[in-house]
C-alpha angles and dihedrals in degrees: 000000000000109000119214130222124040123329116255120276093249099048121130115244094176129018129163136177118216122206145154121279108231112179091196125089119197090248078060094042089056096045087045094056100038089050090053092039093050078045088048097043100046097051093044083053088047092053087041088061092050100050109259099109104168097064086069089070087052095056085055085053094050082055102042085046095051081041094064093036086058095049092049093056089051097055097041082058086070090081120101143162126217119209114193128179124194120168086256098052156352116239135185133199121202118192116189107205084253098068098258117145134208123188137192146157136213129193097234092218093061096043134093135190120236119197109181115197112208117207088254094063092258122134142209124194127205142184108220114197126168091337093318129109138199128186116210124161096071092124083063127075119247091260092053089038079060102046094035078054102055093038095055095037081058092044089048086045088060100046095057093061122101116262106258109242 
């Protein structure tokens, strides 16, 4: 149902969740790990046949090690940053993959967006307030941190506008 009249003062006019891009999808992650495990067991067994029996131990190892990396990755994806603007304020949300939280708030008409481009086509963006900043993004690539940048300075740029009577 479409409501009529002006929008509550705390509504959001912009909110994104960031998170890390994993391509591989735990369908993936199995395949990928059967595929180097049957690898791993054939030529152990391969090695077993000849003689040299304790490289087969070796060729368990490779897998259990890719096995953890893996693992790791996935837990480090549970990070994530919110970025909610209201036409009160700008907050934003960091999770670490721990759990830990961090929490501030900006007033949208103070802050500004800095996107620093390095040489190397890298970028850093920042959220500048009263003489403080604070970089965020860094779960993005430096094409999203650049599209995530113009779509919430637009969205800043909005919200700084008067209501329309």
């Amino acid at each position: 149902m479409d409501s009529i009249g002006p929008a509550p003062a705390d509504a959001s006019v912009f909110r994104a969740l960031l998170h890390p891009h994993r391509s591989l999808e735990p369908k993936g992650f199995l395949i990928l790990m059967l595929a180097i495990g049957g690898a791993s067991f054939v030529t152990g067994m391969v090695f077993l046949i000849m003689g040299a029996w304790p490289v087969t131990g070796f060729f368990g190892l490779d897998v259990l090690l890719i096995y953890i990396a893996f693992k790791l990755n996935y837990r480090a994806a549970r990070a994530y940053e919110l970025v909610e603007l209201t036409s009160n304020a700008l907050t934003l949300k960091q999770v670490s993959a721990s759990g830990e939280t961090r929490a501030f708030e900006f007033n949208p008409y103070w802050v500004r967006l800095l996107l620093t481009e390095r040489p190397d086509g890298g970028t850093h963006l920042k959220i500048a307030s009263h003489g403080r900043e604070l970089e965020f993004a860094r779960l993005l690539n430096d094409d999203e941190r650049r599209d995530f940048a113009r779509a919430l300075k637009d969205a800043l740029d909005a919200a700084r506008l008067p209501p329309k009577a």
